[in-house]
Each structure stands twice: as structure tokens, then as C-alpha cells.
C-alpha positions in Angstrom: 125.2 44.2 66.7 127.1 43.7 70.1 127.0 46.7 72.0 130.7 47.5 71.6 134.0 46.0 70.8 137.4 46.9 73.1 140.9 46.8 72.9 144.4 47.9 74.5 147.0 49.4 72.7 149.9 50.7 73.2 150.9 54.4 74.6 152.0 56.6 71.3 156.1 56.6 71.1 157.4 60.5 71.9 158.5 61.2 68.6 154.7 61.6 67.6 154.7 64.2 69.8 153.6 67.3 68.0 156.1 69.1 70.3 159.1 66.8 69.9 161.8 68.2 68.2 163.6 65.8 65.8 164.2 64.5 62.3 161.7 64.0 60.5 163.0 60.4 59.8 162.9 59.4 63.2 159.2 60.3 63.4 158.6 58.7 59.6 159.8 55.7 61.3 158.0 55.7 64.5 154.8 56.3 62.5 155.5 53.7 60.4 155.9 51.1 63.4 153.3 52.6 65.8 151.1 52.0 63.1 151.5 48.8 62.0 152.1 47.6 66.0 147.9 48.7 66.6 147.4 47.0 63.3 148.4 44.2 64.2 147.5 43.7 67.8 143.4 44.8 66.2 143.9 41.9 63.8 145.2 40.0 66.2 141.7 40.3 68.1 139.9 40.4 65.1 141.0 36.7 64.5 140.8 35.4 68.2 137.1 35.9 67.4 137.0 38.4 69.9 135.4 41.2 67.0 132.1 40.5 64.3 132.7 43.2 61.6 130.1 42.8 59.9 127.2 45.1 61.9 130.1 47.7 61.7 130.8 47.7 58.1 127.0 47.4 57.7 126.8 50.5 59.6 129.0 52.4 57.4 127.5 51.3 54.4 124.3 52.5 55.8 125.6 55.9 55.9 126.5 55.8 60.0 129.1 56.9 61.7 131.6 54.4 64.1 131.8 55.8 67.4 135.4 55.7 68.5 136.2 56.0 73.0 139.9 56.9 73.7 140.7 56.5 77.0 144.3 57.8 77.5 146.6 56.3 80.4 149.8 58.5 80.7 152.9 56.3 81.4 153.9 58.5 84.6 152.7 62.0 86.0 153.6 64.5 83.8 151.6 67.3 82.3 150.0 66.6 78.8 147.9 68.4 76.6 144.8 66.1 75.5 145.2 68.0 71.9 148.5 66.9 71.7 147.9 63.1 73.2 144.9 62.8 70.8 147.5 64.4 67.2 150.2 61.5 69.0 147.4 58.6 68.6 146.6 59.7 64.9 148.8 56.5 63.2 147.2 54.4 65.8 144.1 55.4 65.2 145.1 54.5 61.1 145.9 51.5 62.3 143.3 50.5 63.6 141.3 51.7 60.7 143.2 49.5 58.4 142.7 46.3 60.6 138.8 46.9 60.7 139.0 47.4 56.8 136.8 51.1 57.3 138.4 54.4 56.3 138.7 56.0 59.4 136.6 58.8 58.1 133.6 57.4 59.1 135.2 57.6 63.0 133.6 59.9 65.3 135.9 60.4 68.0 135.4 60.5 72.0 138.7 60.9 73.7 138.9 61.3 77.6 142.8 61.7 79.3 142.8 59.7 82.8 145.5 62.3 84.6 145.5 60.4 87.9 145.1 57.1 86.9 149.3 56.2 85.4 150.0 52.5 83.9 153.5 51.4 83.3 154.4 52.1 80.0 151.3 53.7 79.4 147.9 52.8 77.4 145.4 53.5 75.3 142.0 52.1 75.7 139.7 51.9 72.9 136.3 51.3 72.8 134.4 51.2 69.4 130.4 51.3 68.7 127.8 52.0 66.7 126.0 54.3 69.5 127.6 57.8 70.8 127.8 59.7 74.2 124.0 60.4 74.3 123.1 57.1 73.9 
């Protein structure tokens, strides 16, 4: 099994913002389209030939867990609460659950927010394995 698989996706919109105040429509919709943007930029490297899912889902069948390394890179400055950044990420997260074909119950998650390091626009950086921190 390689030793792990990456990708960049892109910073959660604010309406998944626990905090945002707003129609619940609006978010629905942002959901909906954050979602299927991660989806489709996993597939995307799933089909360059970038990705073998095979040793994962073998993993999983096995009974192991997918080791899932969020590295969050704010789009400017601002104070965030990594509990709030991690709830934002939870349809991209799905998303890229649904491109890999595994319920995303067999995820354990490791997420880390860069404060000081901004991008432009912002980014997520994902990192997926079958071995966690202590490895």
C-alpha cells in the first residue's frame, strides 16, 4: 500500500459556518455544491491515476480504520475556531468519502489549523493513510 495518498481542496464556503446566520436554504445549497466540488476534484485524481484504492478498501474490509490529515489554510488572518473549521469541512469530508467509495465512518480524523500560514482563497490539505500519528 503506498504510504499515503494527498490532495487539495477547496476552503469550506461561509455559509457552513456553524456560526453563520442564514437560511437554511442557502446553506442546503452550499452543502450541496461544496460537496460535490471535493467529489469531483477526488475523482478527478482518482482517474489521473494519481490514487490505488484498492489497499484502502482492503483495509476497511479488514476491519481498519483510514487515517484522515486536515491541514487547514485560512483564506486571510482572522480568528477561527478549529471546532468550527473542522463542523465547516464536514460535506467535504462526504465528499471525499463518496469519491473513494468508503463510508466515511471508517475515517479517523487528524486535523491541524495553520494560523500563520494564509493562502488566497484558502485550502484544505488532505492527507489520507492507512497508518496514524504514532506511526
Amino acid at each position: 500500500m503506498p504510504d499515503k495518498f494527498e490532495i487539495t481542496l477547496p476552503w469550506p464556503p461561509k455559509a457552513l459556518n456553524p456560526n453563520a446566520r442564514g437560511h437554511w436554504r442557502k446553506r442546503h445549497r452550499a452543502t450541496e455544491v461544496y460537496r460535490y466540488t471535493c467529489k469531483m476534484i477526488s475523482k478527478e485524481a482518482i482517474q489521473e491515476g494519481k490514487w490505488d484504492l484498492q489497499p484502502l478498501r482492503a483495509l476497511v474490509e479488514a476491519g481498519g480504520e483510514i487515517h484522515v490529515f486536515l491541514d487547514f489554510y485560512p483564506p486571510n488572518r482572522r480568528a477561527r475556531d478549529d471546532d468550527n473549521i473542522i463542523s465547516a469541512f464536514k460535506s467535504g469530508r462526504d465528499g471525499l468519502a463518496d469519491a473513494l467509495g468508503i463510508d466515511d465512518c471508517h475515517f479517523r480524523t487528524h486535523p491541524f489549523l495553520k494560523r500563520d500560514e494564509v493562502v488566497i482563497g484558502g485550502e484544505v490539505r488532505v492527507v489520507i493513510t492507512g497508518k496514524g500519528p504514532e506511526a
